[in-house]
Every structure is written in structure tokens, then in C-alpha cells.
N, C-alpha and C positions, 0 to 999 in steps of 0.2 A: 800561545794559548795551550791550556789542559786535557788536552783529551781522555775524556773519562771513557770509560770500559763500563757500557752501560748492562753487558750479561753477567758479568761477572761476580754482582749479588745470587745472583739466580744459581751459579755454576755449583758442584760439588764444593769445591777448595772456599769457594766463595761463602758459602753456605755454614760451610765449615768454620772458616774463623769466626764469622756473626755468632753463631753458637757457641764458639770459646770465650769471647768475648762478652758475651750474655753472661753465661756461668759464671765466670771472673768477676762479675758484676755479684751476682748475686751470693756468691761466696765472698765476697768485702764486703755488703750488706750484713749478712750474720756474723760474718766475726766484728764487724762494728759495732753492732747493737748489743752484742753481749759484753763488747770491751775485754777482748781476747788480746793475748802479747801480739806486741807491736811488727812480730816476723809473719803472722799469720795475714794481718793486713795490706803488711807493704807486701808482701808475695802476693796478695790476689790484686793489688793496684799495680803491680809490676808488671802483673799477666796481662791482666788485663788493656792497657795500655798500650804493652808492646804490641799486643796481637792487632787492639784499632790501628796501630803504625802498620802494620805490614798488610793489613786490609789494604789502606788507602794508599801504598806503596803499589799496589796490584790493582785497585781501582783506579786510580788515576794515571797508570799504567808509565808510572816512573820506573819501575825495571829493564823497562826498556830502552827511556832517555839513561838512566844515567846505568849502562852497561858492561862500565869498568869494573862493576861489581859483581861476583855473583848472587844475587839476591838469594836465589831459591835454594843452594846451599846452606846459607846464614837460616834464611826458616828450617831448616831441618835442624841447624844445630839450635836453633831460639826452642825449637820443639821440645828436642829430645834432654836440654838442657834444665827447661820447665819443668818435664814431667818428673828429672830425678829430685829437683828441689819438691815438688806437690807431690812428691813420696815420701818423701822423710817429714815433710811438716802436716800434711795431711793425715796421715796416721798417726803420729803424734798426739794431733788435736782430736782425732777420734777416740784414741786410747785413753787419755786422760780426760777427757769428756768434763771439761772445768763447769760445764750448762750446757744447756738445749743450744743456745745459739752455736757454742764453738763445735758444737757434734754434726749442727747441721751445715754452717761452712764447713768441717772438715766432709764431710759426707757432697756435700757439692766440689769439693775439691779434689776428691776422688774421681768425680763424672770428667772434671776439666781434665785430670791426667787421663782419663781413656781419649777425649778429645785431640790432645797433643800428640798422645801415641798415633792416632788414625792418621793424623793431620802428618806426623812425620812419615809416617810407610806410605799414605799415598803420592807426599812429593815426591820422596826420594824415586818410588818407581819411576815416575814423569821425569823425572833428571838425566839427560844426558850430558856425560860429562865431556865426550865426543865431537858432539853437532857442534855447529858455530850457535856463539851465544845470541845473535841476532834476529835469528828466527827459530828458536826454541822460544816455546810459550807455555813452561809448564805451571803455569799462574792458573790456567782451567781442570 
């Protein structure tokens, strides 16, 4: 059986992807509807997705069954990874401002990289690389 991590919406970190994940949403909304190149969509359905995955990695609190891994490392680099790709394609789509639509996914895709930024400085603080990984919970 699944044990869900029913605070964990609620928590900062938790709060935090829901919002990346929104934004990621609504930045492939506008570059959709304006029918912007095909890197600006797959990078916000990329975000977007990966970040529900690591949601319900830490919701469902499989970080903890499957602990051969270290999860919370991988989000920092899934983070900080993200935010250099939604720099360069982000400003991009702002700069060349092909329509309203691509300015304004680019312009939301700017919010999603300060998200990613926050999202990585505050795991990383919570990361010890020290502790045993079994009772390290830096998911909150």
C-alpha cells in the first residue's frame, strides 16, 4: 500500500513545485496558442511534467521506498538544469517577440526560472550529504 504524505501540498517545497508546475502550464498555453517553435513548447511540457513527477515522487513518498537513490540531489540538478535551459530559450522568446502570445510565455517563463532558482537553493540547503539517507526528509 501507498502511503501518501498528506502535508506535503501544504509544505513550502510542496507549494513550491504546485507553482512550478502551474507556471509550466501556463507557459505551454501561450506558446501554443500563438504556435511558437516547437523548443519553446517541449521545454515548458518538459518542465512541466518533470516537476508533477517529482511532486508525486515526494507525495507518495517513494523517496523514501526506493532510497537507493538520491532523489533530492537529482531535484537540484532537475532545477538548476531547467533554469539554464528557460534562460537561454526564455529570453530568446522575449527578445524576438514573434506575438503577444510568445512574449507572454516567454515572460512566464522567466517567473518559472526564479521558481526553479528558489526551488534549488532551498533544497540544496535542506540536503545533507552526511546524515544517513533514511531519515533525512528534506522533501519538506
Amino acid at each position: 500500500m501507498v502511503a501518501v504524505d498528506s502535508g506535503f501540498p501544504r509544505s513550502p517545497r510542496g507549494a513550491l513545485k504546485l507553482a512550478r508546475a502551474l507556471v509550466a502550464a501556463v507557459a505551454f498555453l501561450c506558446f501554443a496558442a500563438s504556435r511558437a517553435p516547437g523548443a519553446y513548447t517541449a521545454l515548458a511540457v518538459m518542465e512541466a511534467a518533470i516537476t508533477v513527477l517529482f511532486f508525486l515522487l515526494y507525495l507518495l513518498r517513494l523517496d523514501q521506498k526506493l532510497s537507493w537513490f538520491f532523489w533530492p540531489l537529482a531535484d537540484v540538478f532537475n532545477s538548476v538544469i531547467a533554469a539554464l535551459f528557460l534562460l537561454v530559450v526564455c529570453l530568446f522568446a522575449v527578445i524576438v517577440k514573434t506575438n503577444n502570445g510568445t512574449l507572454a510565455g516567454g515572460v512566464f517563463g522567466l517567473v518559472l526560472l526564479v521558481l526553479c532558482v528558489v526551488d534549488a537553493v532551498i533544497l540544496f540547503r535542506k540536503i545533507s550529504i552526511d546524515g544517513p539517507r533514511g531519515t533525512n526528509t528534506p522533501a519538506k
